[in-house]
KEKE-881340 format. One record per residue: x negated, z negated, y of N, C-alpha, C in turn; residue number from 1; residue in three letters. Coordinates in steps of 0.001 Angstrom, whole numbers, plus 500000, padded with zeros to 6 digits. Layout:
BEGIN
REC     nc1     nc3     nc2    cac1    cac3    cac2     cc1     cc3     cc2    n  res
REC       X       Z       Y       X       Z       Y       X       Z       Y  NUM  Ala
...
This chain:
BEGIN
REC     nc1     nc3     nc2    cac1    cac3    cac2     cc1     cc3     cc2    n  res
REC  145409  095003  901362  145210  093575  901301  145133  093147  899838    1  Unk
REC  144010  092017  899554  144007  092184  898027  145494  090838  897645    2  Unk
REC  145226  090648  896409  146427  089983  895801  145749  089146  895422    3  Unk
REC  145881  087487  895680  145314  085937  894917  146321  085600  893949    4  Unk
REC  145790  085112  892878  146397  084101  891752  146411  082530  892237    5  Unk
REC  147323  082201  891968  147393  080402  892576  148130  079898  891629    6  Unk
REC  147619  078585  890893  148422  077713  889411  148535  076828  890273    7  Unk
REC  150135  075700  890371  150084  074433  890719  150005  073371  889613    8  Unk
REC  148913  072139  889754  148384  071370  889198  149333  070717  888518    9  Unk
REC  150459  070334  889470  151820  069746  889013  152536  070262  887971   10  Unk
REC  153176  071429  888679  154235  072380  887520  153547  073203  887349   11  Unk
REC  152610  073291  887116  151621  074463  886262  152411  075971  886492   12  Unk
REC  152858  076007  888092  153498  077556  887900  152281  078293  888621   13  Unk
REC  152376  079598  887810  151113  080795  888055  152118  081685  889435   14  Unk
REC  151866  081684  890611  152440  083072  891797  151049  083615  892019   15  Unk
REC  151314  084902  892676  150344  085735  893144  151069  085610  894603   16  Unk
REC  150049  086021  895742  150250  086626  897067  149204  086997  897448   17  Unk
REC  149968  088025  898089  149150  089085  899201  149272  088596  900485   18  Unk
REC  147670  087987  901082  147120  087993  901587  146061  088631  902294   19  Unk
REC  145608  088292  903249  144357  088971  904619  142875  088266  903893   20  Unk
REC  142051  089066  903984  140745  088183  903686  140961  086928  904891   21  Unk
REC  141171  086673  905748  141074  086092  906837  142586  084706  906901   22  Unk
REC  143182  085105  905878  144371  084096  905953  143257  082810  905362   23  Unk
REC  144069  081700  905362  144040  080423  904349  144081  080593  903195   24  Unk
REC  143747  079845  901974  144434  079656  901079  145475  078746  901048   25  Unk
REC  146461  079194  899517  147251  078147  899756  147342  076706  899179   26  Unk
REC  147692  075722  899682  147768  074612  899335  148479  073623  898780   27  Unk
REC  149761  073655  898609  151433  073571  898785  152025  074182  897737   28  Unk
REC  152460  074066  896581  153191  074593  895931  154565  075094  896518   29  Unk
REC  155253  076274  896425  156309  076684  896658  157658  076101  896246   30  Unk
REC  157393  075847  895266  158818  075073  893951  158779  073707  894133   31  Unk
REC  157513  073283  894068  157493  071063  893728  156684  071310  894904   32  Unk
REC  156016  071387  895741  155144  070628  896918  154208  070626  896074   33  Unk
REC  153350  070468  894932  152187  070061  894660  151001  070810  895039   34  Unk
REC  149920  070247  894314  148858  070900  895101  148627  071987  893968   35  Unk
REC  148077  073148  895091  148025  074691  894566  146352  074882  894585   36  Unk
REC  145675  075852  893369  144140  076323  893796  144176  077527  893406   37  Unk
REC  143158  078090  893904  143183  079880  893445  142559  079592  891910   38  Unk
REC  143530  080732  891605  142413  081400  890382  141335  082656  890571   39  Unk
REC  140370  083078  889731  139975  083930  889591  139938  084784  888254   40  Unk
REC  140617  085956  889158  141340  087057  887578  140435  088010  887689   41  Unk
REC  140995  089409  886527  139970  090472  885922  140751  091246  887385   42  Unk
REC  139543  092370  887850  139588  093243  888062  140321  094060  888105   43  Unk
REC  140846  095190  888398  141409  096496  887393  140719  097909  887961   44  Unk
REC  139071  097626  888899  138382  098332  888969  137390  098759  887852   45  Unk
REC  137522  100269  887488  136493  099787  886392  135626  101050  886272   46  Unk
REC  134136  100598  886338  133426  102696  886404  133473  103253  885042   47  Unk
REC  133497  104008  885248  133522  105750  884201  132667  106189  884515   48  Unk
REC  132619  106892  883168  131490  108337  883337  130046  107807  883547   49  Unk
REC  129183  108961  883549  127914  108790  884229  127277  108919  885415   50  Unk
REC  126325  107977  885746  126040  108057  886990  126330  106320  887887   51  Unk
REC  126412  105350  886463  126739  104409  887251  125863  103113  886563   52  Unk
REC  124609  103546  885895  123772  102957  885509  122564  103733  885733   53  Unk
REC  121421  102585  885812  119937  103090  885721  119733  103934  885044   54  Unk
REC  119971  103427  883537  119512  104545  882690  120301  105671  882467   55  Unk
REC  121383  106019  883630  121929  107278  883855  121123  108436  884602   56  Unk
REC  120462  107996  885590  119503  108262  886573  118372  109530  885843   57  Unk
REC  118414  110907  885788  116783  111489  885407  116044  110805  886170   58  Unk
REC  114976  110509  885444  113279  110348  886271  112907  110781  885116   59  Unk
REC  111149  111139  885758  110030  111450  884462  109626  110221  883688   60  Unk
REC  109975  108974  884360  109839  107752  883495  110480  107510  882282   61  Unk
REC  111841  107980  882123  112893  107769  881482  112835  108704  880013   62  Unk
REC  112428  110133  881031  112322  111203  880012  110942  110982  879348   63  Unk
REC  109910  110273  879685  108666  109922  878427  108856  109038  877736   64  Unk
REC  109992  108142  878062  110305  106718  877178  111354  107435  876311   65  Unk
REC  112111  107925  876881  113539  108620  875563  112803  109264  874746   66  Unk
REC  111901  110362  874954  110788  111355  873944  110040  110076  873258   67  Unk
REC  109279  109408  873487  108703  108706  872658  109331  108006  871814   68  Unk
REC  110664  107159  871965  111513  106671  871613  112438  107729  870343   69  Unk
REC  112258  108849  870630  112511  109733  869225  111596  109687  867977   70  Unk
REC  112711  109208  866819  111927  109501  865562  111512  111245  865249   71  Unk
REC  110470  110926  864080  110329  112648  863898  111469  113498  862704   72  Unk
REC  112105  112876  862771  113637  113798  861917  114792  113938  862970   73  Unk
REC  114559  113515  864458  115179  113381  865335  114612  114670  866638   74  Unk
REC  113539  114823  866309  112624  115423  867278  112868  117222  866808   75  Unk
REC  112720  117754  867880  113185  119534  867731  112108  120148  867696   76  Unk
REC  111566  121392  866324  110361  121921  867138  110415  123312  867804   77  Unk
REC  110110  123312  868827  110485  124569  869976  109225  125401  869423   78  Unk
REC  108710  125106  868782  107418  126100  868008  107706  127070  866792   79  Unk
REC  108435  128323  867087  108891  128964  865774  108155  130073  865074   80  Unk
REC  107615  130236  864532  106696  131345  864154  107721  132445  863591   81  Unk
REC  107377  133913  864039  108514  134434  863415  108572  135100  861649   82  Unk
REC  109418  134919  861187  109248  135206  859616  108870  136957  859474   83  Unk
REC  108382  137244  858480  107995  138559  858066  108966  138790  856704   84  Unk
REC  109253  139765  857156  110584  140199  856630  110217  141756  855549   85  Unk
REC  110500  141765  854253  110320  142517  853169  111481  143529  852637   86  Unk
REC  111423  144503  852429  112552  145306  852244  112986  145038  850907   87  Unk
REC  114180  145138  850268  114200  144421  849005  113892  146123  848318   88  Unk
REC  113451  145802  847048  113057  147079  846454  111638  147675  847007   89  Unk
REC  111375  147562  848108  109614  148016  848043  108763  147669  847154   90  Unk
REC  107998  148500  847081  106666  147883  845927  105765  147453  847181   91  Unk
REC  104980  146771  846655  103882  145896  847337  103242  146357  847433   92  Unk
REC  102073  146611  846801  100665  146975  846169  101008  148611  845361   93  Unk
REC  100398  150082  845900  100809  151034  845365  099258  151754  845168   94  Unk
């Protein structure tokens, strides 16, 4: 059952109760009789991690906008030519 915040207008006192989605609210201050209204408070649900946004999501849409969206000092090149390698002390030209 969740938990409501209620301030009375009168004596400005803050109670919580646990309540039914299906109860009333309350109306009536507990302490003075005055009149009571809900508040609305934070949460203490909160997501983590990935997987809880769009742009968490692979698509091929995403992955041509992130690639394009790379600068070129940012960008990897998977193109390596391999080096040629010299013995130290060989002569070159004999």
């Amino acid at each position: 059952m969740p938990i409501y915040e209620y301030e009375c207008l009168d004596c400005g006192k803050h109670c919580e109760m646990i309540q039914k989605f299906s109860d009333e609210p309350l109306d009536t201050c507990p302490d003075c009789g005055g009149h009571m209204h809900k508040l609305i408070s934070h949460t203490s649900f909160i997501l983590k991690g990935t997987g809880w946004y769009v742009t968490d999501y692979a698509s091929s849409e995403r992955k041509k906008a992130k690639e394009s969206e790379a600068t070129p000092s940012t960008k990897v090149d998977t193109k390596s030519e391999p080096k040629k390698e010299t013995k130290a002390g060989a002569s070159v030209g004999t």
